[in-house]
C-alpha positions as CSV (number, residue, x, y, z in Angstrom):
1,X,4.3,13.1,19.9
2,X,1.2,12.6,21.5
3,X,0.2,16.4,21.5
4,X,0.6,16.0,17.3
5,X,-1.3,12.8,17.3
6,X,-4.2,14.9,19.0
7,X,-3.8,17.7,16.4
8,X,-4.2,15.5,13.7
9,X,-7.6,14.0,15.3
10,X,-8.8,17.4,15.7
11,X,-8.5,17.8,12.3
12,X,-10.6,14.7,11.5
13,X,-7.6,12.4,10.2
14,X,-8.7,9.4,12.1
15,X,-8.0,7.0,9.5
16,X,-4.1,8.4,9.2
17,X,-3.3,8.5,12.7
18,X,-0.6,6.0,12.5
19,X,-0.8,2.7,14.9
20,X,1.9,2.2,17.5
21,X,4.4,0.5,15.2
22,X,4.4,3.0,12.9
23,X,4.6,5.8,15.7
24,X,7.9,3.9,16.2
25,X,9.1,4.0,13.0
26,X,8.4,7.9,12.1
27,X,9.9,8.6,15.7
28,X,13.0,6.7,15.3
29,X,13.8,8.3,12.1
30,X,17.0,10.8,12.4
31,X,15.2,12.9,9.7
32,X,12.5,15.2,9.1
33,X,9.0,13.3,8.7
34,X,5.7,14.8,7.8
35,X,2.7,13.1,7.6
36,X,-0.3,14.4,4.6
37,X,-3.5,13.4,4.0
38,X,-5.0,13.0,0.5
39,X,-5.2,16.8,0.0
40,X,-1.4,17.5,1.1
41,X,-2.0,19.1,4.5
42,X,0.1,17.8,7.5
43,X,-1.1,16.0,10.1
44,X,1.5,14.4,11.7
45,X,4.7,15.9,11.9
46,X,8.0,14.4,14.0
47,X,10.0,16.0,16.4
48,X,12.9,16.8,13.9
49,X,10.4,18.1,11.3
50,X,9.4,20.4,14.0
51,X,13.5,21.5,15.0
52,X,13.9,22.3,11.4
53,X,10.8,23.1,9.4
54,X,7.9,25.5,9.4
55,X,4.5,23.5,8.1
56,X,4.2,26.7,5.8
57,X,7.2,25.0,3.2
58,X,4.1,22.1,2.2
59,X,3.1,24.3,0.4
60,X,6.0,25.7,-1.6
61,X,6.2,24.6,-5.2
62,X,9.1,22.4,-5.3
63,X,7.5,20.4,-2.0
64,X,4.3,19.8,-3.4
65,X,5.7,18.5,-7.2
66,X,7.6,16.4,-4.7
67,X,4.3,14.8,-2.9
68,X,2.6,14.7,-6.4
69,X,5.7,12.4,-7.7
70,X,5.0,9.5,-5.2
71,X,7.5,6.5,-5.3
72,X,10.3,8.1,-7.3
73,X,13.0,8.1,-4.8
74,X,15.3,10.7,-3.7
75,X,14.9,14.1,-5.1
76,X,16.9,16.9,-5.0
77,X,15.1,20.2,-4.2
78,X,15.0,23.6,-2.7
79,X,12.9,24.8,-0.2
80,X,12.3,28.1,1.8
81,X,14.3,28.7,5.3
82,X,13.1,31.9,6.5
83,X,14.6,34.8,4.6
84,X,16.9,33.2,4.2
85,X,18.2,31.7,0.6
86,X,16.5,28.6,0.0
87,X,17.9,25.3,1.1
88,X,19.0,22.8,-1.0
89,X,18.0,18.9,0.5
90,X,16.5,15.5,-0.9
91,X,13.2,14.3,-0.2
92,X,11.1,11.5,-1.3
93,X,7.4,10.5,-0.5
94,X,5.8,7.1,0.2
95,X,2.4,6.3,-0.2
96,X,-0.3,5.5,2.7
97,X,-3.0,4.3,2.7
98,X,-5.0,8.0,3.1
99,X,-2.6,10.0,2.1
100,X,1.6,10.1,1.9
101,X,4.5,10.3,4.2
102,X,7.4,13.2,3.2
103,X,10.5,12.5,3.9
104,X,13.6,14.9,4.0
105,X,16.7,14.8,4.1
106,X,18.9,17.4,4.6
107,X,21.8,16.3,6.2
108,X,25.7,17.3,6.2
109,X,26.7,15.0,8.4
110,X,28.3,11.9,6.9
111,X,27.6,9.4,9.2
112,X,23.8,10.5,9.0
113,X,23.9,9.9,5.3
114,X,25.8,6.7,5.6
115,X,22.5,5.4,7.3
116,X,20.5,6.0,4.4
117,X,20.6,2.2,3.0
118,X,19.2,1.2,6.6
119,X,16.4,3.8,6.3
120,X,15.2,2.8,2.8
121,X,14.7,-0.6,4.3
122,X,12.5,1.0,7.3
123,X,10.9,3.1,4.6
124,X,10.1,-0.3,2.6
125,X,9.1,-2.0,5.8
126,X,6.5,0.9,6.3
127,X,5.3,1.0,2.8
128,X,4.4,-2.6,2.4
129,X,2.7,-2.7,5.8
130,X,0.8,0.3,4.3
131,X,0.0,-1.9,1.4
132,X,-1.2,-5.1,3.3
133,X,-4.6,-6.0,4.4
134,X,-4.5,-6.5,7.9
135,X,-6.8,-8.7,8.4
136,X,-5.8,-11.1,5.7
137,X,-2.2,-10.1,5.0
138,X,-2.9,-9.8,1.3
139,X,-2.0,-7.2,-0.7
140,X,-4.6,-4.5,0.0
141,X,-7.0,-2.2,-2.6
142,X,-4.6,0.8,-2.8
143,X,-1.4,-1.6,-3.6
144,X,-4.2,-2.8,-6.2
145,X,-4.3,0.5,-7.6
146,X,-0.8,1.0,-8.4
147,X,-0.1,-2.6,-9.5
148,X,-3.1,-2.8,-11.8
149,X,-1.8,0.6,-13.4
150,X,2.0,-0.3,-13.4
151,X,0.7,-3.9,-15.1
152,X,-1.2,-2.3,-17.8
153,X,1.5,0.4,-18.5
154,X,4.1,-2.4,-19.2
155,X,1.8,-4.1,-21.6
156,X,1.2,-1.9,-23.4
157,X,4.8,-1.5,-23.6
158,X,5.8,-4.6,-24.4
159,X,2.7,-6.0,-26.2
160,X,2.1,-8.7,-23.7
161,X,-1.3,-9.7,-22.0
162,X,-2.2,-9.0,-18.5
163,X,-5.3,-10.8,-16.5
164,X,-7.5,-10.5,-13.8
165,X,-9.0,-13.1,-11.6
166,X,-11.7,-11.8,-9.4
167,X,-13.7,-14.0,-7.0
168,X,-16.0,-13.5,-3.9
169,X,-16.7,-16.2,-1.1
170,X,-20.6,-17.7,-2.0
171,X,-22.6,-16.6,1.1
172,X,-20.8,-15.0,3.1
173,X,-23.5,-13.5,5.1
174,X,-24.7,-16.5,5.9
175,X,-21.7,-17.7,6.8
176,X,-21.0,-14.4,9.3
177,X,-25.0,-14.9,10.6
178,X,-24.5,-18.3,11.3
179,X,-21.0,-19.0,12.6
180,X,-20.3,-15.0,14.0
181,X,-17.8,-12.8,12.5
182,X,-14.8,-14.5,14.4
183,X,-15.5,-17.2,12.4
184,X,-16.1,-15.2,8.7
185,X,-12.7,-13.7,10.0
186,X,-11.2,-16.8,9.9
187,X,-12.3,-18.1,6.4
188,X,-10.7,-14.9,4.8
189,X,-7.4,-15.8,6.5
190,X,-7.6,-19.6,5.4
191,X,-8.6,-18.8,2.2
192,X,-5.9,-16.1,1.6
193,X,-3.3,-18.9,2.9
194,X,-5.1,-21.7,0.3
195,X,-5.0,-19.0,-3.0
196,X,-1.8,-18.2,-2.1
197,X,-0.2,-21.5,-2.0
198,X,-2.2,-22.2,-5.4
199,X,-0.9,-19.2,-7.6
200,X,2.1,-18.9,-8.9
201,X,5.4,-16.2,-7.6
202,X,4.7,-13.9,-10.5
203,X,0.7,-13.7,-9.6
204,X,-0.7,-11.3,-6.8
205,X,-3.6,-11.5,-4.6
206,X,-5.6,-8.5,-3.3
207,X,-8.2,-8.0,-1.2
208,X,-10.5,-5.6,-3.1
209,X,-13.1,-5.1,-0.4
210,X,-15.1,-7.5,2.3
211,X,-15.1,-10.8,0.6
212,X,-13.7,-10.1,-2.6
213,X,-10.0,-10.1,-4.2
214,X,-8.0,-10.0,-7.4
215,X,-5.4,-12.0,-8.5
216,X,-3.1,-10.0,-11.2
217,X,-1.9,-12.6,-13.2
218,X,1.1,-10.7,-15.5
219,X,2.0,-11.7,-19.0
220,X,-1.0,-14.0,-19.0
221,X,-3.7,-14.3,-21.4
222,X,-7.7,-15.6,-21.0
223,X,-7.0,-19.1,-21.4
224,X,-3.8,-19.6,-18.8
225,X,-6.0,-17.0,-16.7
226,X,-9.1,-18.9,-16.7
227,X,-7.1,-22.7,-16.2
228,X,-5.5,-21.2,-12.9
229,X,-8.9,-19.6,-11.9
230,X,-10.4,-23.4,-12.1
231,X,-7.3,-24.0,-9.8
232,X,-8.2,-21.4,-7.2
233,X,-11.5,-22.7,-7.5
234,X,-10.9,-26.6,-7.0
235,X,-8.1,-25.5,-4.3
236,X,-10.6,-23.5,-2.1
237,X,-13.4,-26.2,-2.3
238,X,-11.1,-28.8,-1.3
239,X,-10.2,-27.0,1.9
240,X,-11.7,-27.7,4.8
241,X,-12.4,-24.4,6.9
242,X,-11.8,-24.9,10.6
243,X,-14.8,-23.2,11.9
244,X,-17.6,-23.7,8.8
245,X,-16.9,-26.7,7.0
246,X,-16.6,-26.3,3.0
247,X,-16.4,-22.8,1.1
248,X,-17.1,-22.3,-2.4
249,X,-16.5,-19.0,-4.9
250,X,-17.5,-17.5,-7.5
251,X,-14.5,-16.6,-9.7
252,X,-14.8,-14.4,-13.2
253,X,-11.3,-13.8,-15.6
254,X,-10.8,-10.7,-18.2
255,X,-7.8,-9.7,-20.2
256,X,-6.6,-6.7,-21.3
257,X,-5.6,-7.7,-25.3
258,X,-2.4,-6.4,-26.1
259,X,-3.1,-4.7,-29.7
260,X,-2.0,-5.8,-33.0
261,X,1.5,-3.7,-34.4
């Protein structure tokens, strides 16, 4: 493992080499794992990948609709095995953060396959911690992506209005020049903790980048929007922050109108 973790450093992936839990996870996995950056080459590929696979079937067809079709579940496909006919097996890819993970699964063996509901909860363990801020444990800016998208899609859908609360900390230069960045470090996880326990279950908060974040507020129009933005607002300058004292934001609201029929 640690020879592929060098080839994919070589290769200038830096950003996808997974951490040590994740190494964990892909190791453990009793089925073939490849890891792509945003382009669709491998690199990171696990031991039974390599036992079963040649890197050259990425690139067939069937494998790349596959990586294309990201968060669909299982699919059935066929892919090359030497000259031999192809082989038929499932596979299924999971978003990261710089790229996607491609799992396959070509099993026979039944107890193998009788495993798969404790996989998917491994594979949902692996997304969401690709999805999470570490720093803050929000929801990060690529879950944003495919929230804000899946949001829009269903209002449309169903005519219904969808939200968006964004807010940045006041001065938070000052507060990273003055205290250190321990201490800046600190306010984002206090504040994350604060928003959270002021939005509601449906709502999510995001951190879109440094000292910003979103709350998607679904089935929401401007006026519930902007009510719980004065919330967030009054909840955050309420708090006392361990290591500076009182924080204040700036918060803006916009909603996407759900068109007349």
């Amino acid at each position: 493992m640690a020879d592929t973790l060098k080839r994919a450093a070589g290769r200038g992936s830096a950003e996808l080499a997974p951490k040590p839990a994740e190494v964990d996870i892909i190791e453990c996995f009793p089925l073939p794992i490849a890891v792509l950056d945003h382009t669709g080459e491998a690199v990171l590929v696990n031991k039974l990948f390599n036992q079963k696979y040649k890197q050259e079937i990425l690139h067939s067809p069937t494998v790349r609709k596959t990586i294309h079709e990201r968060g669909a579940g299982w699919k059935t496909l066929k892919i090359p095995y030497g000259v031999h006919d192809p082989v038929a097996c499932r596979a299924q890819t999971v978003e990261l953060p710089a790229g996607s993970m491609l799992i396959f699964d070509d099993a026979a063996d039944e107890n193998v396959l009788r495993q798969l509901d404790q996989l998917q909860a491994q594979v949902s363990a692996l997304r969401r911690l690709c999805s999470t801020d570490v720093l803050t444990g929000a929801w990060n800016r690529l879950h944003f992506d495919e929230v804000v998208a899946a949001e829009i899609e269903r209002s449309v859908r169903h005519r219904q209005p969808v939200s968006l609360i964004l807010f940045d900390i006041d001065h938070f230069k000052r507060i990273n020049d003055t205290y250190g960045h321990q201490a800046g470090d600190s306010v984002l996880r206090e504040l994350v903790s604060v928003v959270r326990k002021t939005i509601r279950s449906i709502d999510m908060l995001f951190r879109w980048g440094g000292e910003e974040f979103v709350v998607i507020a679904a089935s929401t129009g401007y006026r519930g929007s902007a009510a719980l933005a004065e919330k967030i607002r009054e909840a955050i300058e309420a708090h006392r922050f361990q290591s500076v004292g009182p924080v204040t934001v700036s918060l803006g609201v916009a909603e996407r109108i759900a068109p007349e029929p």
